[in-house]
N, C-alpha and C positions, 0 to 999 in steps of 0.2 A: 388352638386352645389357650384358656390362662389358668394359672394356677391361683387361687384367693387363700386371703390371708384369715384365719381363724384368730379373733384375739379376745380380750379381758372385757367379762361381760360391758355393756356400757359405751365402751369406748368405740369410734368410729362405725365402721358397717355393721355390726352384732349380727353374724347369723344366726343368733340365739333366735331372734324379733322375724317371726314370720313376714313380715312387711319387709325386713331388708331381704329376706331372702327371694320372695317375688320380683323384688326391684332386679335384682341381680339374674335371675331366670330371665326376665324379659327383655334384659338388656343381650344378652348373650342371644338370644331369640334374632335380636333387631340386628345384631353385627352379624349374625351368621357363624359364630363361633363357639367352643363347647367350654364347658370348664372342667380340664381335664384332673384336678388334684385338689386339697386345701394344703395349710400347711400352718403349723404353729409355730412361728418365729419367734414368737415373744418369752418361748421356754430360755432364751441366750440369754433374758434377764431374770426369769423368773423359773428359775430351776427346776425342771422333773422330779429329779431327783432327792430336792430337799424343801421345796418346798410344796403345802398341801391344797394353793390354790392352783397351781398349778395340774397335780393330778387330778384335781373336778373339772379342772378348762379341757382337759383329755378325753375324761368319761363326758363330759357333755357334748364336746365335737364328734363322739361315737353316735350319739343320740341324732344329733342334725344332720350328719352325714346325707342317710338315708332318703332324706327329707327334700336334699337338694341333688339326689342320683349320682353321687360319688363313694366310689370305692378306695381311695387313698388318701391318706392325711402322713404329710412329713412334721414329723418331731425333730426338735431341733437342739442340736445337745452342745455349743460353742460360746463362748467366753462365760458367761456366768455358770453357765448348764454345761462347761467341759466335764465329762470323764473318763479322756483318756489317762490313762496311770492309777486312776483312783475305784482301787477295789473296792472299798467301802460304797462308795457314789453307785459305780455298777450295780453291786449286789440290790441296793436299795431299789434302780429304777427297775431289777430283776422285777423283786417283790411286786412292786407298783403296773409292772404289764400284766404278771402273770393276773391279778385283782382283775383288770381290765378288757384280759381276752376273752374270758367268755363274750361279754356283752357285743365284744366288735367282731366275733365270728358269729355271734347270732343276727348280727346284722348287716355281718358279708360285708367288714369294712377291712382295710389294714391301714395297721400303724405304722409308716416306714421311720427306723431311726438313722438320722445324717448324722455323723460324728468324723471326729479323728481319728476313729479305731481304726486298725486295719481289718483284712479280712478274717482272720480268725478270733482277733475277738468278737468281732460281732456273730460270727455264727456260735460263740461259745454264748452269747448273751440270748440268741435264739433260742441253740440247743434247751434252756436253764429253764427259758418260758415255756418252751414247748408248745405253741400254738401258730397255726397257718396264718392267723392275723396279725401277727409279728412279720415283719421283715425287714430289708436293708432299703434305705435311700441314697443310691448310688453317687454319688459328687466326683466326678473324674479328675478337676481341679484341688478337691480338696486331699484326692488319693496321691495324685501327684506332691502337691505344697507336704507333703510328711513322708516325702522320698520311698513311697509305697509300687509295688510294680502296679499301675492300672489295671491293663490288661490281665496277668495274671490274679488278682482281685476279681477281676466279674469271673473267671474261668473256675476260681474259690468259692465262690458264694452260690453261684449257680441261677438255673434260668426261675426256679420256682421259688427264691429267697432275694428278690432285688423285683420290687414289687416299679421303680419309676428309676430316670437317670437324670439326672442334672446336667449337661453340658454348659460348661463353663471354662473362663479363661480369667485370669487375673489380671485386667490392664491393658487386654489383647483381642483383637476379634477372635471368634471360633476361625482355626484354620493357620494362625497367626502365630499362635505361642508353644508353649510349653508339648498342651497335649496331641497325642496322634489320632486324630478321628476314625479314620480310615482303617488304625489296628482296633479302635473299641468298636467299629462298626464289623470287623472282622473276630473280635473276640465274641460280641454279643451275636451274631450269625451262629456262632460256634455253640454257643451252650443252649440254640434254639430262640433267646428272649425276644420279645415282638410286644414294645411296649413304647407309652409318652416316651418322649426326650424334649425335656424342658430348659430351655436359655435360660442362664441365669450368671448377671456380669458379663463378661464378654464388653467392656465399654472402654478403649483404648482414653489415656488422658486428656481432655479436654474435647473431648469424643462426645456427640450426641448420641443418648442412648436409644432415642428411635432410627434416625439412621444407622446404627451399627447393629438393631436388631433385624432393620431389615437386609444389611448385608446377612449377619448371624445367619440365620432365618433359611437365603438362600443357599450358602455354603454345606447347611447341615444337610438340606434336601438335592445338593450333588450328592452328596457320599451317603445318606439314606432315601435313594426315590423312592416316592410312596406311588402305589397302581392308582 
């Protein structure tokens, strides 16, 4: 599967535009492959939490979702959109889900939010919304890079609040670096979770990123064989 990128009306593929979103069903059709997520990347410059086109690019990826048979979109909360440390920030993107959940629980969608939190702030930012269509967008790379325990983070958040997981490596194939696959494939066995795991980086320097993802690719499905 791939994950696509949800961005600013207008610009590039719009899955606002009925027409891009056909294109992209029928291409997914022709390769044989699903699209398993979206994801709003361009909240890194155009802030959730402070800024109010942003929260319409949100309520409107609630809207498309449906439309295009997915049930997860990653919110993306890094360099412009950080709020770790920043209670003010937090409180606000609070506000701003809690507005939004109705509509993505009536539409059976969830919002996962990536950050630099660790694990209990984000279940404190869940707790606050209080809605199943809130949840966490797991980065095991990014849990790692903020000297956070991985493993005990998914074992914290649990298997019904980490709706997708990112596998990623800084600089490094999966398998290579930093993180242990093998204990998050052991910790996510643990808390029951049975979901995407999505490549992302993992491109060693000077490294083609389609060869490294077809290494990626194979190394994840040793330590996750699917039946």
């Amino acid at each position: 599967g791939v994950q696509v990128s949800f961005g600013p009306p207008g610009e590039g593929n719009d899955l606002r535009q009925e027409a891009v979103r056909r294109e992209y069903l029928q291409a997914v059709e022709k390769q044989g492959v699903k699209i398993n997520s979206l994801a709003i990347g361009v909240l890194n410059s155009v802030p959730y939490a402070s800024d109010p086109n942003a929260e319409k690019w949100v309520q409107e990826c609630v809207e498309v979702m449906p439309k295009l048979g997915q049930k997860v979109v990653l919110l993306a909360f890094f360099s412009k959109g950080d709020i770790k440390g920043k209670p003010d920030l937090q409180a606000e993107v609070i506000r701003r889900l809690k507005r939004v959940a109705p509509a993505a629980e009536k539409a059976g969608v969830v919002l996962g939010i990536e950050s630099w939190l660790d694990a209990d702030d984000h279940l404190r930012i869940l707790d606050a919304v209080g809605s199943t269509a809130v949840q966490v967008y797991y980065d095991v790379a990014n849990m790692d890079h903020e000297g956070y325990d991985v493993c005990q983070g998914i074992r914290r958040i649990g298997r019904d609040r980490i709706c997708e997981v990112h596998c990623k490596e800084n600089g490094f194939l999966l398998g290579k670096g930093r993180v242990d696959f093998v204990k998050v494939r052991e910790a996510l066995d643990e808390i029951g979770w049975d979901g995407w795991l999505v490549i992302e980086g993992a491109v060693p320097q000077g490294g083609s990123m389609f060869d490294s993802y077809v290494l990626n690719q194979k190394y994840l499905r040793s330590v996750f064989p699917t039946t």
